[in-house]
N, C-alpha and C positions, 0 to 999 in steps of 0.2 A: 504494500500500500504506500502508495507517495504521497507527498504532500497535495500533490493537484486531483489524487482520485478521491478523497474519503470524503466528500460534499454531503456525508448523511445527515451533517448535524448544523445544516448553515440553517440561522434562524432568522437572522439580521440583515442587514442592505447590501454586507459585504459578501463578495466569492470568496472560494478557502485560498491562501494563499498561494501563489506561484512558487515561491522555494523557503524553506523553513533553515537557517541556519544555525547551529551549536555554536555559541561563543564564549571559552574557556578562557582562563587567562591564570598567569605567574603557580606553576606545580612546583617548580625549586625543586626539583628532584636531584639527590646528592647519591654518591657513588656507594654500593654495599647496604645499599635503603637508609642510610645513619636518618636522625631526628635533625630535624634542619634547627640549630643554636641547641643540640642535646633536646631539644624541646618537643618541637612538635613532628608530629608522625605524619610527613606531608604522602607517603605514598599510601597509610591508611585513607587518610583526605579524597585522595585521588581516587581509591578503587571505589568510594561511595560516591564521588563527582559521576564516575562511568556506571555505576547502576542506574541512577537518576537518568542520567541521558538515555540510556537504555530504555526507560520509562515512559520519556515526556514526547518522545517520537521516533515513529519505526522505520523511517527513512530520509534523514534528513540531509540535506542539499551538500552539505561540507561539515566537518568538523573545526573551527579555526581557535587553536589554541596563539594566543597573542604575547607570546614572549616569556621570558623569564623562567624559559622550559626547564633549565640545571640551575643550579645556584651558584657554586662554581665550576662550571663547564666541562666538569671532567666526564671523559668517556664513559666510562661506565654508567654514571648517569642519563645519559640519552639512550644508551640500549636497554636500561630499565623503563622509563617512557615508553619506547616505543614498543617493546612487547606487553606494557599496559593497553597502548591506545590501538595498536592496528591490527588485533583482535574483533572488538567491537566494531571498525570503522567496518571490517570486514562483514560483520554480521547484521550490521543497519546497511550496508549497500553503499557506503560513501565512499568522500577522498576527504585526509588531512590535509588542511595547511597550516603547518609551523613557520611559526614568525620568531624571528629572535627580540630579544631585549637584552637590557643592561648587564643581566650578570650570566648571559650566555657566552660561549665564546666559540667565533667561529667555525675553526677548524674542527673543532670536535663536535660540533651540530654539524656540518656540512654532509663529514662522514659518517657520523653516527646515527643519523635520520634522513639523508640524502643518498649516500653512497658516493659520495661524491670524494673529489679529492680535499686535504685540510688543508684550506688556503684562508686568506682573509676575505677574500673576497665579499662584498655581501651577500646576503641571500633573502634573497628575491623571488618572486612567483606570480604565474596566469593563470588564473583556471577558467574556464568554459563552462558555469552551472550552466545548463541548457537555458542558455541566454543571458543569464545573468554573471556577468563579469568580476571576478574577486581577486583585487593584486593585492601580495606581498611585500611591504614594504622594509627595508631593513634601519630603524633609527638608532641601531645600537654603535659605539663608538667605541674600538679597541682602546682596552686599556684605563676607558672612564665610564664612571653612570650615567652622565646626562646624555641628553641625543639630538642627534643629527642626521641633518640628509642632505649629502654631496652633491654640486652640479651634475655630474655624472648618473645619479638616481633620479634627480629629477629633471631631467633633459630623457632619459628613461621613461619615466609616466607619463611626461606631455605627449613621447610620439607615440606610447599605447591609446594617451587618452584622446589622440585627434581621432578616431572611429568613434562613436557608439557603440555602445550595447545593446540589445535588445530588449532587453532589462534594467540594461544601467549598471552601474560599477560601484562595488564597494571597496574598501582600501581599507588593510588590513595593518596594521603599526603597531609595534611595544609603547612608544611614550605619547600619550595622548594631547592634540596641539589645544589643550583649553587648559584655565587655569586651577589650579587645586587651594582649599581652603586653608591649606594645609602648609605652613612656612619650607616645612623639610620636601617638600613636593616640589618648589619653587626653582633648590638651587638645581635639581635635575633635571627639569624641564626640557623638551624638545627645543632646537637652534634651528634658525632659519625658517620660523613659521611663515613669514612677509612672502618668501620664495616658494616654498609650497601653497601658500593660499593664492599667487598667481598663476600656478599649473594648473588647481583645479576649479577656480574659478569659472563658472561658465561650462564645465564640461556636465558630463552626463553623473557625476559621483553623487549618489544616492546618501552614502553612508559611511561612516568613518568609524572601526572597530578600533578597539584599545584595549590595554589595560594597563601596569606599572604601579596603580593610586594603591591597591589590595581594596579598595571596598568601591563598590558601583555608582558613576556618573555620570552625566549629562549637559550638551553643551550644544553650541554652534559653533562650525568653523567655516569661516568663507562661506556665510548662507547653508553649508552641510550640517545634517546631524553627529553627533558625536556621542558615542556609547562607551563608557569605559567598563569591562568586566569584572566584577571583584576576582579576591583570589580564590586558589582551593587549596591554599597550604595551610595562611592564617589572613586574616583581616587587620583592618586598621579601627581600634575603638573609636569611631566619633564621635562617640557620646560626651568622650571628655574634653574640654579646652582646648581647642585646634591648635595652640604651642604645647599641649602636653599628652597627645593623640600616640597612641601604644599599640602593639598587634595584640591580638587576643586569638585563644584556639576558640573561636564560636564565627557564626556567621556564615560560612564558606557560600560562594553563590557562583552558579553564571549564568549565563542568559539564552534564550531562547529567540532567536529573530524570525520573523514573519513578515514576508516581502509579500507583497500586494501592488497593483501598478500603480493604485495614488496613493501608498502610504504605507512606509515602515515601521514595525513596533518592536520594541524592545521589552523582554519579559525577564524579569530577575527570577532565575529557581532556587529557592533554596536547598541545600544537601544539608538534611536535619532528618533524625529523626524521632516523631514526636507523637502522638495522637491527634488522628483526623477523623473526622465527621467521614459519613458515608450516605447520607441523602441524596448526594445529586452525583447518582451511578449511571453507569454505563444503561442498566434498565431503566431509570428515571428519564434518561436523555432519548432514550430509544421511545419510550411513551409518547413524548414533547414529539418526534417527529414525526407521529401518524395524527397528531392533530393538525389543524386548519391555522392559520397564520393567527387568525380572531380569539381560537380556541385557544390556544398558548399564552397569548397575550391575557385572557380570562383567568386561566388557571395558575398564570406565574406571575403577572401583574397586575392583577387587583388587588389591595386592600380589604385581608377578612376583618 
């Protein structure tokens, strides 16, 4: 079942959506599984981030995890990932795309999730959802956190982005080009926003995926949307004082996107587990669809 066949349960003005996207972000996966600062147990995190997925749709368009895939870069680390994730991708019918960030580091992502040779190279990517266009952008910078993006990278996305899409184009980055509440988010911010906001200006880019913040945001860039991921290793407490803001083991999230042609939605899932209601089942929802438009409206929106 794809995203474009299961129309059993549309009740509203909208079609189901055209591509359903998975948007993970920061696993910090370290070599021998250790606990990322002795702490926390991010590859436990992780194998409950891929049940949940497993859950929330059975064929989704891409899987795009957004950076910060090892903590520090070492091999071992990415060949732990990746017999996590391409298991699963395998079994919803997908394709991953790995995005690096900050505390990735090339050459051992390249070959260790690429096959490719260890070079510095960025790393980069296209993919073809049946129409809908998703690049890989690399804003990670040898040797430092904060990020950037070379002439080179973006003289790169102007000559993909002079086509359309059919769908339109999302852009997939570790550091997200909007601002964070947050002082320590600041000094590592993306460079060169001015210069990317003149490539995709005007072009067809729908959406801007992220992560880097560890807890879930929202922004515009250049007129774009902007989604940042939280993490699934640990979170950022927001609750406390934006200069005294701490990771916590609670929270983990990522998000669920649903591309539509007039409009994308960004879904935070949470990976919890907790006690849930069970009213509005798969049998409840199946009832609702042999009623009359009138009748649903009667039976779920009136006022007893």
């Amino acid at each position: 079942m794809s995203a474009r066949s299961d129309s059993r349960f549309v009740f509203g003005r909208h079609d189901p959506a055209t591509h359903v996207i998975i948007h993970v972000s920061d696993p910090h996966f370290l070599a021998d599984g250790a606990r990322l600062g002795g702490r926390y147990d991010v590859e436990s995190n992780f194998g409950r981030t891929l049940e949940a997925i497993r859950a929330v749709h059975p064929n989704p368009s891409a899987i795009v995890i957004t950076g910060d895939l090892a903590d520090l870069g070492e091999p071992d680390a990415y060949r732990r990932l990746r017999r996590a994730v391409e298991p699963v991708a395998q079994e919803l019918g997908t394709v991953v795309a790995w995005v690096a960030g900050n505390h990735d580091e090339r050459p051992a992502l390249r070959e260790g999730l690429f096959d490719l040779p260890a070079t510095e190279e960025p790393v980069t990517g296209v993919w073809d959802l049946d129409g809908l266009r998703l690049i890989a952008l690399d804003t990670s910078v040898p040797g430092w956190h904060h990020g950037d993006l070379d002439p080179g990278q973006l003289s790169w996305l102007a000559e993909i982005l002079r086509e359309p899409a059919p769908h339109g184009t999302l852009l997939a980055m570790h550091h997200p080009p909007i601002p964070s509440h947050l002082p320590l988010f600041d000094i590592l911010e993306l460079r060169h926003q001015d210069e990317l906001a003149e490539v995709i200006r005007g072009t067809d880019v729908r959406g801007i995926l992220a992560g880097h913040l560890h807890y879930s945001s929202h922004g515009t860039f250049a007129g774009v949307p902007v989604s940042v991921s939280s993490a699934t290793c640990y979170t950022m407490n927001v609750a406390r004082p934006a200069a005294d803001v701490n990771g916590m083991d609670a929270a983990q999230a990522f998000q669920i996107v649903h591309v539509r042609p007039e409009t994308i939605t960004h879904t935070v899932v949470p990976v919890t587990d907790a006690p849930t209601g069970d009213h509005f089942s798969e049998a409840w929802l199946e009832s609702m669809a042999h009623l009359s438009p009138e009748e649903r409206l009667e039976a779920f929106s009136r006022k007893r």
